[in-house]
C-alpha positions in Angstrom: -15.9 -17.3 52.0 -18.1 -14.1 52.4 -20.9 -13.5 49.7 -22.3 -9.8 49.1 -24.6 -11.0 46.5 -28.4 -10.9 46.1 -29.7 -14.4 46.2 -32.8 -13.1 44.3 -30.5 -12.1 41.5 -27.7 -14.6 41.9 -28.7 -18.0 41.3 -25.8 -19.2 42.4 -26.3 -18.2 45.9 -30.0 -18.5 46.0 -30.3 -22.1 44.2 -27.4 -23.8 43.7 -27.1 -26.5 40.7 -28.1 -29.5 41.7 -24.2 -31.4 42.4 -23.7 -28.3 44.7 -26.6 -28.8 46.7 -26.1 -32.4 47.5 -23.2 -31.7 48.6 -24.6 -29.5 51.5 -24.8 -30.4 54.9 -28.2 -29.4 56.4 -28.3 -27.7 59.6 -28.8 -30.1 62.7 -31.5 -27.5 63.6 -32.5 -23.7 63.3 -32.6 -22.3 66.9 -35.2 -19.0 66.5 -35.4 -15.9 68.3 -38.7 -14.3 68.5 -39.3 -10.7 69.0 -38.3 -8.9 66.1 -36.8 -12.1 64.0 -39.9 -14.5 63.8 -42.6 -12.2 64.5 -42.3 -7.6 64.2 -43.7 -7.1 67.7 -40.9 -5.0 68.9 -43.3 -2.0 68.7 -46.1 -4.0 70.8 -43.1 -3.6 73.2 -42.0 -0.5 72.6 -46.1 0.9 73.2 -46.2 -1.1 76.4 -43.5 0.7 77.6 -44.2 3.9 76.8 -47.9 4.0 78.8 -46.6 2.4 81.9 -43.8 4.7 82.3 -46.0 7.4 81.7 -48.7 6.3 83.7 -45.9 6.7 86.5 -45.5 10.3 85.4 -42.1 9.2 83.6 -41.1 9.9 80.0 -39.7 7.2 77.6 -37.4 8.1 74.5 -36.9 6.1 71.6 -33.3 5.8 72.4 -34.3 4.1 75.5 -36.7 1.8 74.2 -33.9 0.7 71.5 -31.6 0.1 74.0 -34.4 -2.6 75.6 -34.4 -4.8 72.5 -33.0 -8.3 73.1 -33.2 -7.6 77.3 -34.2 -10.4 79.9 -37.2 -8.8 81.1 -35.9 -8.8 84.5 -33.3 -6.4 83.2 -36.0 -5.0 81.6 -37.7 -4.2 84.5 -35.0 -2.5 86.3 -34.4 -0.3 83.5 -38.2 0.4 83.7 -37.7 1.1 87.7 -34.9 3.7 86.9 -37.4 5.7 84.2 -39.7 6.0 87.3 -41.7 3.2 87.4 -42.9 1.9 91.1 -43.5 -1.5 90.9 -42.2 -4.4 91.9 -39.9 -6.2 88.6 -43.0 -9.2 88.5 -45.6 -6.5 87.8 -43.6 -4.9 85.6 -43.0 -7.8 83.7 -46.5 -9.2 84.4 -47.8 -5.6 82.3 -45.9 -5.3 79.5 -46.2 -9.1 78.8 -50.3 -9.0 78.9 -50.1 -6.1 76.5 -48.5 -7.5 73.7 -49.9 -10.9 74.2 -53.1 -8.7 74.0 -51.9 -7.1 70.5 -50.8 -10.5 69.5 -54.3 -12.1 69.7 -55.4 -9.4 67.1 -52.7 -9.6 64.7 -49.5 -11.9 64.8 -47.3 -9.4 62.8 -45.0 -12.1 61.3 -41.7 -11.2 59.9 -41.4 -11.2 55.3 -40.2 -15.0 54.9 -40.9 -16.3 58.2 -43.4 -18.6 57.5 -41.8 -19.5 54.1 -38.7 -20.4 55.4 -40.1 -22.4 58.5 -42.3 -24.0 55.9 -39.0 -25.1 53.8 -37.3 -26.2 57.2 -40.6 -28.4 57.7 -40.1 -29.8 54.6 -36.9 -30.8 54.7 -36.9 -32.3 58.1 -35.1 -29.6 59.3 -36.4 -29.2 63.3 -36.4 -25.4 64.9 -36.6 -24.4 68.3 -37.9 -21.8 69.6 -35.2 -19.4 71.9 -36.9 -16.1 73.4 -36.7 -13.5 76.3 -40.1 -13.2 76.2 -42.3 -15.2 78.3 -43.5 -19.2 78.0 -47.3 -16.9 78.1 -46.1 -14.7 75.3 -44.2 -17.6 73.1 -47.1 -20.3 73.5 -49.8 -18.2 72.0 -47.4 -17.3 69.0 -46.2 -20.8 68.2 -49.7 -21.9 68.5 -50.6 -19.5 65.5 -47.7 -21.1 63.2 -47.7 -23.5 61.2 -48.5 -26.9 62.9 -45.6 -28.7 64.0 -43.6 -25.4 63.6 -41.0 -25.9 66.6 -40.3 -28.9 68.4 -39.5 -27.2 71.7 -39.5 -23.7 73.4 -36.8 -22.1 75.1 -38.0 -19.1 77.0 -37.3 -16.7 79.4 -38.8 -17.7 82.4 -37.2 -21.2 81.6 -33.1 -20.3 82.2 -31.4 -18.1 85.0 -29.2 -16.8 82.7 -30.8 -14.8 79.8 -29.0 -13.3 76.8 -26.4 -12.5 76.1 -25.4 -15.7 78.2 -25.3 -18.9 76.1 -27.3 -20.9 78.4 -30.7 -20.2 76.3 -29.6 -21.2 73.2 -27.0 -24.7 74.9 -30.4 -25.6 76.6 -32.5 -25.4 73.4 -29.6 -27.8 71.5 -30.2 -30.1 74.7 -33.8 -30.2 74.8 -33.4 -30.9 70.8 -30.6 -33.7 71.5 -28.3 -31.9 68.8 -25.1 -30.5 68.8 -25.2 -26.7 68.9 -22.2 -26.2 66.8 -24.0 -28.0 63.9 -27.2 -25.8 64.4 -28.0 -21.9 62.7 -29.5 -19.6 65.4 -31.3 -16.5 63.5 -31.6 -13.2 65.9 -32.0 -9.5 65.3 -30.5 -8.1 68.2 -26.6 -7.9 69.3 -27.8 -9.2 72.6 -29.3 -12.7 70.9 -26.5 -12.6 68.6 -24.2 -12.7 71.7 -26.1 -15.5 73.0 -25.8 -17.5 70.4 -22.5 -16.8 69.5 -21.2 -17.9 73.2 -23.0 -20.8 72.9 -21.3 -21.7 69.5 -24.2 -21.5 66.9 -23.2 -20.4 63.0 -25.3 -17.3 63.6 -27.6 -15.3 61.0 -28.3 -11.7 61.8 -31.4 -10.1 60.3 -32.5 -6.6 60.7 -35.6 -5.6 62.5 -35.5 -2.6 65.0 -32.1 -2.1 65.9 -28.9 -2.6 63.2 -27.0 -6.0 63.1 -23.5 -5.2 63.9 -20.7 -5.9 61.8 -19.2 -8.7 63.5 -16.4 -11.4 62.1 -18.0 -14.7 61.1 -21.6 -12.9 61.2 -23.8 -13.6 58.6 -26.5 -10.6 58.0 -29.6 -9.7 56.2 -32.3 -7.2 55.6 -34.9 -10.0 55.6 -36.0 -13.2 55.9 -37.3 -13.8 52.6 -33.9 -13.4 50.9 -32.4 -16.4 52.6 -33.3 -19.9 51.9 -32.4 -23.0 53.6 -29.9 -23.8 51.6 -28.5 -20.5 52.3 -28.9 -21.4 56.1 -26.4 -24.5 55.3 -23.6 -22.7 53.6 -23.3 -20.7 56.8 -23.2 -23.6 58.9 -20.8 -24.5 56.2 -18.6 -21.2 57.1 -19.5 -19.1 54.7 -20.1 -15.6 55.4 -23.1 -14.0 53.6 -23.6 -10.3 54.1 -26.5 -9.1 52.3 -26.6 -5.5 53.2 -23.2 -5.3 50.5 -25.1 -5.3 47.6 
């Protein structure tokens, strides 16, 4: 069943009656992406970029730093090679991940119903993992500013040899969690994560951050966070299909 409805308008969708929601299955677990789903620092990215490819006397376009979103940082770092930069892919990698870790110790810019929605999980003993691109010294410093007990486990990108789009981040993150990955939701923003989990065989939630969510069969989407609940999070594990950029 697809759903085009606003769950802030549609109680239906948003909180179902109370026979209806006993009847849902709860997700086995919520496998989280990072950049640009759990926390906006795409653009602490996107800076970072910028000044070392200039500092290489190199220019850097928009268009090229949209088509970076979601990346392995070794890919990453070739792309960043090919713009002109002339360092080795560790020192590229070992920059850009100091800088936003740098602009993350100021300000953890999380994403509208983020924290709500890992609060709900929390309290419904639903557990989450953690599945990122970015480094285990980028992740640890934002899971340590979440809410305790936030995410069982990280998954990160200096932990698999295959990044996304390849399932193996998200298949190790069910492992680590002892759960079935069919029976878990994975929420990304990019059509690289949502690749990634797809292949691995996660119900998959799309949400919009820097780059558009692609029309995909079976794909859920939406604008933001704070429009889904976790109830919502079980009907797609259920199979429904709720698309809330159709309203």
């Amino acid at each position: 069943m697809e759903y085009s409805l606003n769950p802030l308008e549609s109680p239906d969708l948003a909180r179902p009656d109370t026979a209806s929601r006993e009847a849902l299955v709860l997700p086995q677990a919520v496998l989280w992406d990072m950049d640009g789903t759990l926390v906006d620092t795409e653009p602490y990215w996107i800076a970072a970029e910028h000044e070392l490819v200039e500092a290489h006397g190199g220019t850097w376009s928009h268009e090229q730093a949209m088509q970076m979103v979601g990346n392995a940082l070794p890919e990453s770092a070739r792309v960043l090679q090919a713009a002109g930069v002339d360092l080795a892919s560790e020192q590229i990698i070992d920059f850009l991940i100091s800088r936003v870790i740098e602009q993350v110790r100021v300000e953890v810019p999380w994403q509208p119903g983020a924290l709500a929605l890992l609060a709900e999980l929390s309290e419904r003993g639903v557990p989450c993992a953690l599945v990122t691109m970015s480094y285990r010294a980028l992740a640890e410093p934002v899971v340590e500013l979440a809410p305790p007990g936030s995410f069982v486990t990280l998954v990160c990108g200096d932990d698999v040899t295959h990044g996304k789009p390849h399932p193996e981040p998200y298949l190790l993150a069910a492992e680590r969690l002892g759960v079935d990955v069919t029976r878990c939701v994975a929420i990304e923003d990019s059509p690289t994560g949502i690749a990634s989990a797809r292949a691995a065989g996660a119900a998959t939630l799309g949400v919009e951050a820097v780059v558009p969510v692609p029309v995909l069969p079976g794909l859920s989407r939406t604008p933001s966070l704070a429009r889904l609940d976790v109830d919502g999070l079980a009907r797609i594990l259920a199979g429904d299909v709720i698309d809330l950029f159709q309203d």
